[in-house]
N, C-alpha and C positions, 0 to 999 in steps of 0.2 A: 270956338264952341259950336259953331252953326255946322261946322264939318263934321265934328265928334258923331255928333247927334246924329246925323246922315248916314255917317260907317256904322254908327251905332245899330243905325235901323237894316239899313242892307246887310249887316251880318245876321242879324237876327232872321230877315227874310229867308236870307240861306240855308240857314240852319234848320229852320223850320219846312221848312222845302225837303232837304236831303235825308232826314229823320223819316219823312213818311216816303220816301223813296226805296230804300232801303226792306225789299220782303222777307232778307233774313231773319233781320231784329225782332222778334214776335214781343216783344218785353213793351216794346211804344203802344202805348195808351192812348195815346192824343193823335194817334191814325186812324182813318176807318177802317172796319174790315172790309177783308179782300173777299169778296165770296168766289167759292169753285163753280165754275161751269159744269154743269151735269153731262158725264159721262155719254155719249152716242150709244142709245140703244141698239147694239147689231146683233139681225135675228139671221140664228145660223140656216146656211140654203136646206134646204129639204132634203132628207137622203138619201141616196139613187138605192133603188132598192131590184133586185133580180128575182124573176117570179119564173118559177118553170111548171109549166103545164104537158102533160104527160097525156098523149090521147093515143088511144088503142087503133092499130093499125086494122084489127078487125070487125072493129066498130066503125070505123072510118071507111075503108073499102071491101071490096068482094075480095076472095083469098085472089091473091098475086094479081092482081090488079092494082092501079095506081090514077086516073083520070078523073075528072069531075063525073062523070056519066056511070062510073062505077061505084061513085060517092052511096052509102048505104043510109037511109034514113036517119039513125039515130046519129051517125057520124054528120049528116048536116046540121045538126040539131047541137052536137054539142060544138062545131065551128060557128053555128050564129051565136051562141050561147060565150063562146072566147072573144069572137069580133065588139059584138057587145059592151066584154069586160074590158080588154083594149081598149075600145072606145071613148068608156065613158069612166073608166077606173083611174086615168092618170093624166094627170097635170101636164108632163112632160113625159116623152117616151127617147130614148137613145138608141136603141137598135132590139129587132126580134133577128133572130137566130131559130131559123126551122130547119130540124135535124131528122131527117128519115132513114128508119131503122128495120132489118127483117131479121128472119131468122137464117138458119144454115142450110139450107136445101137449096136446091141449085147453085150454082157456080158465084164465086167471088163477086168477078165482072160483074153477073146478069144481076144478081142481090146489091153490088155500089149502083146501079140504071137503076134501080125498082126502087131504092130511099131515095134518092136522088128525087125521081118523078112522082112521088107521094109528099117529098116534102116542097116540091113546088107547085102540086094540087093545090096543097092545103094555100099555099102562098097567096095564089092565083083567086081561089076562094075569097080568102080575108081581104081581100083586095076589092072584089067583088062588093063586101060588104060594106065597103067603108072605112077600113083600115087603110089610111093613106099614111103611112110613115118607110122608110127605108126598109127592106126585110132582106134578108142575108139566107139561101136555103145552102145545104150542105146534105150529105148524105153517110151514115156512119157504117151501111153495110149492114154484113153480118160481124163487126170486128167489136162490137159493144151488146154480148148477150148479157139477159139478165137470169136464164136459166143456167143451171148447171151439170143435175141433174137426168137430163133426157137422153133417151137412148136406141141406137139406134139411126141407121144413115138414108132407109127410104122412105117416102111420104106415103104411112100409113095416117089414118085419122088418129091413131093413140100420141103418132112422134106431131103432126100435126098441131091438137090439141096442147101437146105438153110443150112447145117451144111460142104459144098462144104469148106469152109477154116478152117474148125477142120481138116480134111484127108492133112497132108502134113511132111517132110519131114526135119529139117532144118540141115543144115553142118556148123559146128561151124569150122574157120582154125583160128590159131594162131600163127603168126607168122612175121617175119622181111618180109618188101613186098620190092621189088626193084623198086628204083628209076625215077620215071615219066618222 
């Protein structure tokens, strides 16, 4: 009898054991609940965002010019005014991309030398300022007008004037910008 009792009782331990083991059976009563771990809040990264800034090659320097000493007032004004934004605009930056552009007057060569050296002014500049991140300059020529229009193959002031938005300058930045 004294054994009975004993199996009697260890089977019941078991039983009682393997009931609440069991998290498919949602039906047991006599379990506690299981409660869910709350989900890992994960906040998605920031989104790289590309900003192109487009500055006038005439407002930056004196006609066919490209050095910091040719640099024209207002063209300083709006490089500190970019440096600035660089600066103080983003979180993280991945690469600028400065792109020097002219117009069609003179020769292929001498026009890829002249973006070239306008877009490593500006470089040289923003460097100057405080822009300490990697910068990549490039030069597009005359091979990306934005005129179409103009006419006319000598450097009068009228062809001058009208091929005024080929001559310019653009700053490509890339990067996480901080929060508005």
């Amino acid at each position: 009898m004294k054994q009975k009792l004993i199996m009697t009782c260890v089977a019941s331990a078991l039983l009682s054991l393997t009931a609440c083991a069991s998290l498919q059976n949602v039906d047991n009563k006599w379990c506690p609940p299981v409660e869910a771990a709350p989900a890992p809040v994960v906040v998605p990264p920031a989104p790289v965002q590309m900003e192109r800034v487009e500055l006038s090659a005439d407002a930056l320097f004196k006609f066919d010019r490209s050095t910091v000493a040719d640099l024209l007032p207002e063209g300083r004004r709006q490089l500190d005014e970019l440096a600035s934004r660089i600066s103080n605009g983003y979180v993280r930056i991945e690469q600028i991309r400065i792109t020097g552009h002219t117009d069609r007057l003179g020769s292929e060569s001498y026009n890829q030398r002249l973006g070239l050296a306008r877009a490593t002014t500006v470089k040289d500049y923003l460097m100057s300022q405080g822009v300490n991140v990697a910068m990549e300059v490039a030069s597009a020529g005359e091979s990306q007008p934005k005129t179409t229009s103009c006419v006319g193959n000598k450097a009068t002031a009228t062809l001058i004037a009208c091929l005024q938005p080929d001559r310019r300058v653009e700053v490509d930045v890339t990067g996480v910008k901080k929060a508005e």
